[in-house]
C-alpha positions, 0 to 999 in steps of 0.5 A: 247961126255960128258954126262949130269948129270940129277939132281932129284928136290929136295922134298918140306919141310914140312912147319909145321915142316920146315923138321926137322919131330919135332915139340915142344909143351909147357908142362902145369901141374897143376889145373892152367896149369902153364907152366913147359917146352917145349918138341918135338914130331913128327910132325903129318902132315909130320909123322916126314920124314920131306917132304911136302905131295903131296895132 
């Protein structure tokens, strides 16, 4: 007799992050807040484990 192989689904992404758990955000300096640059930080919908919450 074979056996099945049972397959667990596969977590949604999270749709801000698009599960990568970074996001990136513009760096603005200055009094005329010019921009500099981009860097990444985790994303705060997720807290960067990249899957979509169950709420």
């Amino acid at each position: 007799m074979a056996t099945t192989k049972t397959t667990t689904p596969e977590p949604a992404k999270c749709p801000t992050c698009k599960g990568s758990g970074e996001v990136s955000r513009t760096v603005r300096v200055g009094r005329k807040r010019r921009t500099v640059g981009r860097q990444t930080g985790l994303c705060l919908i997720c807290l960067g484990s990249g899957q979509a919450s169950n709420d």
